[in-house]
C-alpha positions as CSV (number, residue, x, y, z in Angstrom):
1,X,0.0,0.0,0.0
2,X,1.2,3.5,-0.9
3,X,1.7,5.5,1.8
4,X,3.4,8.7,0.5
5,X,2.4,10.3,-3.5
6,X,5.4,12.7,-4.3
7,X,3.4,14.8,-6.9
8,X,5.7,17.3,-9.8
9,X,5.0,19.8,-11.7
10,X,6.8,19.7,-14.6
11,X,7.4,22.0,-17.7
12,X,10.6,21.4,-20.2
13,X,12.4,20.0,-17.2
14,X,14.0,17.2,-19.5
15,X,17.5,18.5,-17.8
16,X,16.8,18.3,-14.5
17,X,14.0,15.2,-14.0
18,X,17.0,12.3,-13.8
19,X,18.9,14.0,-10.8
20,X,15.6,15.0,-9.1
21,X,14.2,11.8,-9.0
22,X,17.4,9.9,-8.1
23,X,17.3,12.0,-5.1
24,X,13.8,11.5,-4.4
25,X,14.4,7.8,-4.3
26,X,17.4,8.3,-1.6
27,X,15.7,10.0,0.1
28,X,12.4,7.8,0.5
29,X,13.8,4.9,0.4
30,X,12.3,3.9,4.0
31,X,9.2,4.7,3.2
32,X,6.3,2.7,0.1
33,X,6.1,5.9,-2.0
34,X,5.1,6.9,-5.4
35,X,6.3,9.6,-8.2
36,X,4.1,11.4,-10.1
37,X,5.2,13.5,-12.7
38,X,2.9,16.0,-13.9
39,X,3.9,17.1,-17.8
40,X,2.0,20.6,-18.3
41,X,3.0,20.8,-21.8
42,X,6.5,20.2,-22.4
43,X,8.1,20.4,-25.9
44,X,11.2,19.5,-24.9
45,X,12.6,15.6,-24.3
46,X,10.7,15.4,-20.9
47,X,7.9,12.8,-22.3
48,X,10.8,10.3,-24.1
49,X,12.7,10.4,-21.1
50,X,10.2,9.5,-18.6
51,X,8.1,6.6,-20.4
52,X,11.9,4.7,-20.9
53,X,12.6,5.3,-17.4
54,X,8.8,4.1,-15.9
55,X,9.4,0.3,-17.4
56,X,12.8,0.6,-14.5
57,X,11.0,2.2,-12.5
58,X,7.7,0.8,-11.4
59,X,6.6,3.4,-8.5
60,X,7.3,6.5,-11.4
61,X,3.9,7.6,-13.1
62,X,3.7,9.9,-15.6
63,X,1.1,12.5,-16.7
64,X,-0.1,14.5,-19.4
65,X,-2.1,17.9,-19.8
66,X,-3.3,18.2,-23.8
67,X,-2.0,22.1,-22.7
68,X,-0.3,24.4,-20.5
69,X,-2.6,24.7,-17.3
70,X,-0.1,26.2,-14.9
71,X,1.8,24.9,-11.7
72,X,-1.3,24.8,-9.9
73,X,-3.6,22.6,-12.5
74,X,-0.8,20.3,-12.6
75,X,-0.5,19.6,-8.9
76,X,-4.0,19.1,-8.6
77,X,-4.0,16.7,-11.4
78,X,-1.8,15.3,-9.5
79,X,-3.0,14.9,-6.3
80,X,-6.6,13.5,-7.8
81,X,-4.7,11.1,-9.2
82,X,-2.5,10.0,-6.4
83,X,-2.8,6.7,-4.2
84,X,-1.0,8.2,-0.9
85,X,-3.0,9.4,1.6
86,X,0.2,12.2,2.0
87,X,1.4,14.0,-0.8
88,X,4.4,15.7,-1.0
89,X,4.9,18.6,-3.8
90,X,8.2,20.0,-5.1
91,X,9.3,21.9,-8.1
92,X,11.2,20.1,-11.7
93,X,13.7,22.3,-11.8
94,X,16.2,21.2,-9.4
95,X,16.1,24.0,-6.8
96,X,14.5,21.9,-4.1
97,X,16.7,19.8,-2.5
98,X,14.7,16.3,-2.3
99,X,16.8,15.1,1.2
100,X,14.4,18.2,2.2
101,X,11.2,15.8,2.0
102,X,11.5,13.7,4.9
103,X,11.6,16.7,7.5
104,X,8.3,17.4,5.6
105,X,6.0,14.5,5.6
106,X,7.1,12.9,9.1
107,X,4.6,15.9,10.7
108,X,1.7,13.9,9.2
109,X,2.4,10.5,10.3
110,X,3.7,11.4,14.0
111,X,1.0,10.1,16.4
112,X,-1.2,13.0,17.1
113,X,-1.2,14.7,14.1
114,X,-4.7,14.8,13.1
115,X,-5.2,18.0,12.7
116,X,-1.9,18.7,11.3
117,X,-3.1,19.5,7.4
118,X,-0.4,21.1,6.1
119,X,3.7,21.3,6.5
120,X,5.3,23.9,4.5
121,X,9.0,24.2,3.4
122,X,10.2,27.7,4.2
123,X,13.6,28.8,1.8
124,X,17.0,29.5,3.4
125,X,19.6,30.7,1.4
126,X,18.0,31.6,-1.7
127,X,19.9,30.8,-4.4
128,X,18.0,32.4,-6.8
129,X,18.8,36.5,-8.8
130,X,18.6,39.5,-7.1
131,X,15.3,40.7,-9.0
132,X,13.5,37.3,-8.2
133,X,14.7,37.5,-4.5
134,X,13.3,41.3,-3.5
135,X,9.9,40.5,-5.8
136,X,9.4,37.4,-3.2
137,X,10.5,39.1,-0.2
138,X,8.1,41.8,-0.9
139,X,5.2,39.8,-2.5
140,X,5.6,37.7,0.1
141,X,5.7,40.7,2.6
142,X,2.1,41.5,1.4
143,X,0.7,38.2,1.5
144,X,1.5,37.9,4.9
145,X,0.2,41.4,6.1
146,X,-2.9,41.4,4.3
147,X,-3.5,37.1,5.5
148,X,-2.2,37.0,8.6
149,X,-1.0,33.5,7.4
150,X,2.3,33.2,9.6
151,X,4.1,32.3,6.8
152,X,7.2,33.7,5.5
153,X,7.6,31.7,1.9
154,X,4.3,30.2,0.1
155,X,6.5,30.2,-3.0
156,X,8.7,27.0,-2.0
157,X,7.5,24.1,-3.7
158,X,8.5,22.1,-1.1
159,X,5.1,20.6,1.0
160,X,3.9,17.6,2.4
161,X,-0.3,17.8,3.2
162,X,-3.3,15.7,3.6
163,X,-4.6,14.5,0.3
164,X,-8.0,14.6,0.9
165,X,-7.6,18.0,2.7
166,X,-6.2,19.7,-0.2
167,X,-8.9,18.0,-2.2
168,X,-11.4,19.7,-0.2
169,X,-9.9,23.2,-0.5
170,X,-11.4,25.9,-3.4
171,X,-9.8,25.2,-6.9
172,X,-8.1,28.3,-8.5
173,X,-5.0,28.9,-10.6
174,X,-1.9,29.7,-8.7
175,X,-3.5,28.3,-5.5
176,X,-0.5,26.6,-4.8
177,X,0.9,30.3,-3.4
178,X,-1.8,30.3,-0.8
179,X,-1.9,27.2,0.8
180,X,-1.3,28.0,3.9
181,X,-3.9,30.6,4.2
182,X,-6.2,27.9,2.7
183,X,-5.3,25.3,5.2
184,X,-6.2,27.5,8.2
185,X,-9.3,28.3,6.6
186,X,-10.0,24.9,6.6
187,X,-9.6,24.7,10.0
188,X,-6.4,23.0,9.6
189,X,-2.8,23.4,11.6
190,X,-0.5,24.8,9.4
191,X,3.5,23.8,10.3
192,X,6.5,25.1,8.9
193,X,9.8,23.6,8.1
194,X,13.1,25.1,6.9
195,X,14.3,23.7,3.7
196,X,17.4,24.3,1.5
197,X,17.6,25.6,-1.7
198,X,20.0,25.7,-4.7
199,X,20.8,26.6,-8.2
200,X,18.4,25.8,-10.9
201,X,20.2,22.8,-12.9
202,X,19.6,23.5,-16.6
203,X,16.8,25.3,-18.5
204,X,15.4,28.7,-17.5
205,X,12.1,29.7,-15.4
206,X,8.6,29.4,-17.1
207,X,7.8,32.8,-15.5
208,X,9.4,36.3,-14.7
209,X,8.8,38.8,-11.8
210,X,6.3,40.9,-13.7
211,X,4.1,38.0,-14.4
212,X,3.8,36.6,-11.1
213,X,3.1,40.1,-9.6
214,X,0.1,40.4,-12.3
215,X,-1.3,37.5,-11.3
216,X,-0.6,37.4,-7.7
217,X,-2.2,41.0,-7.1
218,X,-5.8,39.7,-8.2
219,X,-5.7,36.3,-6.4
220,X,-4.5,38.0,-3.2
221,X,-7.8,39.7,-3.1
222,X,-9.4,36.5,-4.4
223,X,-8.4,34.6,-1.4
224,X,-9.2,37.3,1.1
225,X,-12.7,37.0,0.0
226,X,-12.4,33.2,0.2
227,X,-11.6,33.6,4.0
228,X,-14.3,36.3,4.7
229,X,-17.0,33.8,3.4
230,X,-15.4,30.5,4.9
231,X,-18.1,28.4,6.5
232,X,-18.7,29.1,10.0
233,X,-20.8,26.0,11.0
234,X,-19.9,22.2,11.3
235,X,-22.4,19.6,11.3
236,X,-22.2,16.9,14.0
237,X,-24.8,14.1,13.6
238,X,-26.9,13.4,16.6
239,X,-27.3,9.7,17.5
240,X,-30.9,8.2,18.6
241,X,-31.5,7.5,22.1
């Protein structure tokens, strides 16, 4: 039985998916795990590489989006599709350290962690540009002061959750930079972890500052008014006498 889905988001990654999932598989090696790669509409080599390595392979799945939906649609295809009761998310492009993971999912299988929902990687020392380091100290900045969500970094990929918690939460692209704040809506105990980080590998970044700034500005209020109009009442059913 599965216990752990490590879910990726993938995009032209074709130079970094070998490394990152020969680390993932040092570093779970204790634990009956599965790897799902998520393509979101790669025209590089990523699809030849990974169907020869899945028939070596047999806990590495592989799928397809018939387009580009974004980091967030392809975690959630993910997820939906995963067999672990844990997931554990982290980016393709190398910059997340995969001996990270265990720190994340051992939270969720600790005894007494029922209500923990979520553990999220926070990033120390970033070892990204200058321009992409100040645009997510200060986007990050605003998240935080206008959620409250007592967290420092949504924009690590690195997190380990409950599948059928994240399941349950509102579906919206780029969610994946509010989890936390959805978590606690939820009702959920958000942790945090610190994580490494390093040097992308090979390739280039799918996005630049101004995009996520664009995007992030409208969702910020988006999830704000997800929070305002959470529901306040839980149902308890009452037994007959």
């Amino acid at each position: 039985m599965v216990a752990l889905s490590i879910v990726i988001p993938a995009k032209n990654e074709a130079g970094n998916l070998p490394a990152l999932l020969d680390g993932i598989a040092a570093a779970c090696a204790g634990v009956e795990h599965e790897v799902i790669v998520v393509d979101d509409g790669s025209t590089d080599d990523s699809i030849a590489m990974l169907t020869a390595r899945i028939a070596g392979q047999g806990n590495l799945r592989l799928l397809r989006h018939d387009r580009s939906g974004g980091q967030s649609a392809a975690v959630h295809s993910g997820v939906r599709a995963a067999r672990g009761p844990v997931i554990c998310t982290l980016d393709a492009d190398g910059q997340n350290p995969p001996d990270n993971l265990p720190n994340l999912f051992a939270p969720l299988f600790a005894d007494g962690s029922e209500a923990v929902g979520l553990v999220a990687g926070q990033r120390v020392g970033r070892r990204d540009t200058l321009s992409k380091r100040w645009a997510s100290k200060f986007a990050n900045w605003l998240r935080s002061r206008m959620l409250k969500d007592g967290t420092r970094d949504t924009g690590c990929g690195l997190k380990a959750f409950r599948r059928e918690a994240f399941l349950a939460l509102p579906y919206f692209d780029h969610m994946h930079r509010y989890l936390p704040a959805l978590f606690s809506r939820d009702g959920w105990e958000v942790r945090h972890v610190d994580v490494t980080h390093q040097a992308r590998g090979a390739g280039r970044s799918n996005y630049n500052n101004l995009q996520r700034g664009l995007v992030g500005a409208v969702d910020l209020f988006g999830v704000m008014w997800l929070i305002r109009r959470k529901k306040k009442a839980r149902a308890t059913e009452v037994a007959g006498k």
